[in-house]
Each structure stands twice: as structure tokens, then as C-alpha cells.
C-alpha positions in Angstrom: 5.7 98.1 83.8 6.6 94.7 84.9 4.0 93.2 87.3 6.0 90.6 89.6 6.3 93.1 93.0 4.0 90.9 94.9 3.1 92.8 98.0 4.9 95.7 96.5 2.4 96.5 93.6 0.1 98.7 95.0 3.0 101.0 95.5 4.2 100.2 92.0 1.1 101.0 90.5 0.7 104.2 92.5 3.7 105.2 91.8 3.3 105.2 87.7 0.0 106.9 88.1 1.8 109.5 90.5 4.1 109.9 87.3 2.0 110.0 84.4 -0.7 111.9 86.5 2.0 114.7 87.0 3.5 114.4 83.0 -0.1 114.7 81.9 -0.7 118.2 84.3 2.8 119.4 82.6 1.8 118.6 78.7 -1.4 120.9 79.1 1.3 123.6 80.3 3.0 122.5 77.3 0.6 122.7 74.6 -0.7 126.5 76.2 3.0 127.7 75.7 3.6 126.1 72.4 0.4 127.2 71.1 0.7 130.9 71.9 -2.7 131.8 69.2 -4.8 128.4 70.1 -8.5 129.4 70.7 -9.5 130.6 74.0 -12.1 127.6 74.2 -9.0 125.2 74.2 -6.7 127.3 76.1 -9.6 127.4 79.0 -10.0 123.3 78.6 -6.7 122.8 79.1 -6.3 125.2 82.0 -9.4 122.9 83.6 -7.5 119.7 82.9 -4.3 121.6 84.4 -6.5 121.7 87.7 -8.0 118.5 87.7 -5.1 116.4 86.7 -3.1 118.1 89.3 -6.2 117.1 92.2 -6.0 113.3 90.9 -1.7 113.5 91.1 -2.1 114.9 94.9 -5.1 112.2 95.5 -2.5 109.7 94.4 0.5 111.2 96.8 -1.5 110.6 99.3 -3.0 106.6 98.7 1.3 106.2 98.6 1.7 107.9 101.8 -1.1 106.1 103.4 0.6 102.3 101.7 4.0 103.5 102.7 2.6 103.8 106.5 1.5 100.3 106.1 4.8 98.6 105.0 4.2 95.2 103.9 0.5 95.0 104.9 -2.1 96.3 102.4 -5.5 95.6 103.9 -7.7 94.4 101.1 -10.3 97.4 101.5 -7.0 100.0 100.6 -6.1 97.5 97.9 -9.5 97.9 95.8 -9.4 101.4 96.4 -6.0 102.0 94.8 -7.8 99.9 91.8 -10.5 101.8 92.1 -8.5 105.3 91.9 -6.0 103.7 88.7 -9.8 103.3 87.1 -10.6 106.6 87.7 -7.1 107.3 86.3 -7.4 105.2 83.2 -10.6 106.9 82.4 -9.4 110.1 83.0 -6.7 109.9 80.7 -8.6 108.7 77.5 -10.8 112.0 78.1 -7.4 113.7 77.9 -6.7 111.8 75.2 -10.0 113.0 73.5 -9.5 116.6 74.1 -5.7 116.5 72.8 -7.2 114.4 69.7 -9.9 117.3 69.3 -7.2 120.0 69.9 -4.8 118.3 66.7 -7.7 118.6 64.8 -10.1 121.2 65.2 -7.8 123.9 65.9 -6.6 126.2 62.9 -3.7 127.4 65.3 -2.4 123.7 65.4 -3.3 123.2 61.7 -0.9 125.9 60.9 2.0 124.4 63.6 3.9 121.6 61.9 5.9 121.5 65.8 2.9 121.6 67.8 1.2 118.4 66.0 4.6 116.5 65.8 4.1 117.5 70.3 0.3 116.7 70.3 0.6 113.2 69.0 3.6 112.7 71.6 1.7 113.5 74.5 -1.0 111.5 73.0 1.1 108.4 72.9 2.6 108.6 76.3 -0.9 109.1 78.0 -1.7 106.4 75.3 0.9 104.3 77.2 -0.3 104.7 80.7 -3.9 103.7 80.0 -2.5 100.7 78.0 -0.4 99.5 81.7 -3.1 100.6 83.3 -5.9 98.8 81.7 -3.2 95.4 81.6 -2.8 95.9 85.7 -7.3 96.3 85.6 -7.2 93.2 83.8 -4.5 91.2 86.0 -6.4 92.5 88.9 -9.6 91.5 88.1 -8.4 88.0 87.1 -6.8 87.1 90.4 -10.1 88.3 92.1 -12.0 85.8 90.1 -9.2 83.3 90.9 -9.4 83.8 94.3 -13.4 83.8 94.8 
């Protein structure tokens, strides 16, 4: 993600969580289907990431709707809340993370699925790749706050 969109990145950054909020709802759909004997303690963790993930993509639908509405003007209070929620975001996808790292290795269903590892470690990386852009945006924030105290 580049970050030159000026009054445009609150939007920007919104929309990749929006995106990688949603892919990440999906892969646990994924791994169920692909998986068809993974334990039940997985198959229920999953189905509780399903739910959760899909409450953090709708929170995110609606900070857009709520920074579209404002056009060009992003009052600074609605700015640190959009950092605040791509925080949450970041956090909550290296606790996805975890539980697809603990899935890949604890599970004798995945041990014995050459496919469904070569999927895992996918999903790992592109989750991998959002906290990586999102933890670079934490970082640029937090810099131009200090610059600008």
C-alpha cells in the first residue's frame, strides 16, 4: 500500500482493512471445507473467528461510510479512531495468525493433507501481509503525531 493519499488515507486505510477483514472471514470458510475431518475443537474456533472477523469487517463498512459523509474533512477525533480500529485489526489478525499456525501443526487432519498445508501457510502469508501494512501505516502515524506535537 502506498501511503501518499493525503487527506484520502483514512479511506485508504479503511478500505484495505475492509478487504483483508473480509478475505480473512472467507479463509476460515476455507480451511472448514478443505478440512472436511479437522477436529471439532478447530472446526468450532474457526466458526468463532468466522463471526468475529465478519463484526470487525461490518465495524469497518461503517467508519467508511461515516469518512465518505465527510468528504475531504476528517475531524481529528474520527482520525484516531480509524487508527485506533486498524490497531484492533492488526492485533486481531496475528491472533488469526496464531490459530492458523496452531491449526498447521497440531492437527493430525492437516498432518495428513499435503493441500491443506500448502492453503494454511497462504492464508498465513496474506494475513501476514496486512499486519505488515498495517503496522507500517501504526508506525507513519504515530511519527507524524510526534512531529506535529
Amino acid at each position: 500500500m502506498q501511503f501518499y493519499y493525503g487527506i484520502q488515507m483514512p479511506l485508504r486505510i479503511l478500505d484495505e482493512a475492509e478487504f483483508w477483514k473480509h478475505q480473512e472471514e472467507e479463509h476460515t470458510v476455507v480451511i472448514r471445507e478443505l478440512v472436511s475431518n479437522l477436529e471439532q475443537t478447530f472446526v468450532d474456533a474457526l466458526k468463532q473467528w468466522e463471526t468475529a472477523l465478519g463484526q470487525t469487517h461490518q465495524q469497518i463498512i461503517r467508519f467508511i461510510e461515516s469518512v465518505v459523509r465527510l468528504g475531504e474533512y476528517v475531524p481529528n477525533e474520527l482520525y484516531h479512531q480509524v487508527i485506533q480500529l486498524v490497531s484492533f485489526c492488526l492485533q486481531q489478525s496475528q491472533s488469526f495468525i496464531q490459530l492458523c499456525e496452531q491449526i498447521k501443526t497440531q492437527s493430525s487432519a492437516v498432518s495428513q493433507n499435503p493441500t491443506a498445508k500448502v492453503v494454511i501457510n497462504h492464508i498465513i502469508r496474506e494475513s501476514e501481509y496486512f499486519t505488515g501494512i498495517s503496522q507500517a501505516l501504526l508506525s507513519s502515524s504515530a511519527s507524524s503525531n510526534d512531529s506535529s506535537q
